[in-house]
N, C-alpha and C positions, 0 to 999 in steps of 0.2 A: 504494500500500500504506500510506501513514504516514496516508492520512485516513482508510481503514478503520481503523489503529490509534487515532487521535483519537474516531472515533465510540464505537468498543469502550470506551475509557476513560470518557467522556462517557457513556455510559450506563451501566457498571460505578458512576458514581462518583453516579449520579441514582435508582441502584437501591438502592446503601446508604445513602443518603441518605433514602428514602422508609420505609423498613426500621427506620431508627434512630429517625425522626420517629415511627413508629408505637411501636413500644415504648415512648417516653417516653409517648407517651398513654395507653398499656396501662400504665403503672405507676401516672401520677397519676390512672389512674379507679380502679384497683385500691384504690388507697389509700382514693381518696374513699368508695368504696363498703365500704370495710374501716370508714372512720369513721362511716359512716349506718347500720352492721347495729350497731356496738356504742353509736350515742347510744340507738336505737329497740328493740334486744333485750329481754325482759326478763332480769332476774337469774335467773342459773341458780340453780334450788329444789336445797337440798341435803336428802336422803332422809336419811326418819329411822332411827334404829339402831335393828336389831331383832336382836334373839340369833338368834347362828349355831348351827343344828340340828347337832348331832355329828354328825360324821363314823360311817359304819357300819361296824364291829370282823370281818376277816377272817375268815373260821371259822377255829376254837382248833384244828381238826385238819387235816393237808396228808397226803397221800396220798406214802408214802417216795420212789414213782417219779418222782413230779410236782414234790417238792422236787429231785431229783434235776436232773431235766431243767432245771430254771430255774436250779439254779447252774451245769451245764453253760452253758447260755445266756450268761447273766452274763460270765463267766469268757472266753468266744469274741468276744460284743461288746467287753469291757475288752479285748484283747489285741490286736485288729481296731482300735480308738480311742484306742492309747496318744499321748502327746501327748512 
């Protein structure tokens, strides 16, 4: 039994071992590859300002029922979401 427990450890410790070795490579290509997209990118074009189109104005009239019902609404969300 104690050499079955030696292998298990032995390869438990050959498994994190391989594991760890790869991440590190996964990091310094990561990186590499981080520093070659931003030597070779170009600069991001920053867009020119254009006047923002107004906003369109709700109709001036609400039907009594329908204001009704939205502050019912209102009023059942707020009280459902109080903090």
């Amino acid at each position: 039994m104690s050499e079955l427990m030696s292998q298990a450890v032995e390869l438990m410790i050959a498994g994190m071992g391989f594991v760890f070795a790869f991440l590190v490579i996964l990091v310094f290509a990561t990186i590499a590859m981080s520093k070659v997209v931003t030597r070779f990118a170009p600069e991001p074009v920053t867009p020119a300002k254009t006047p923002r189109a107004k906003p369109k104005k709700a109709p001036a009239s609400v039907d009594p029922d329908t204001a009704e019902a939205i502050k019912k609404a209102i009023a059942q969300f707020r009280s459902r979401h109080k903090k």
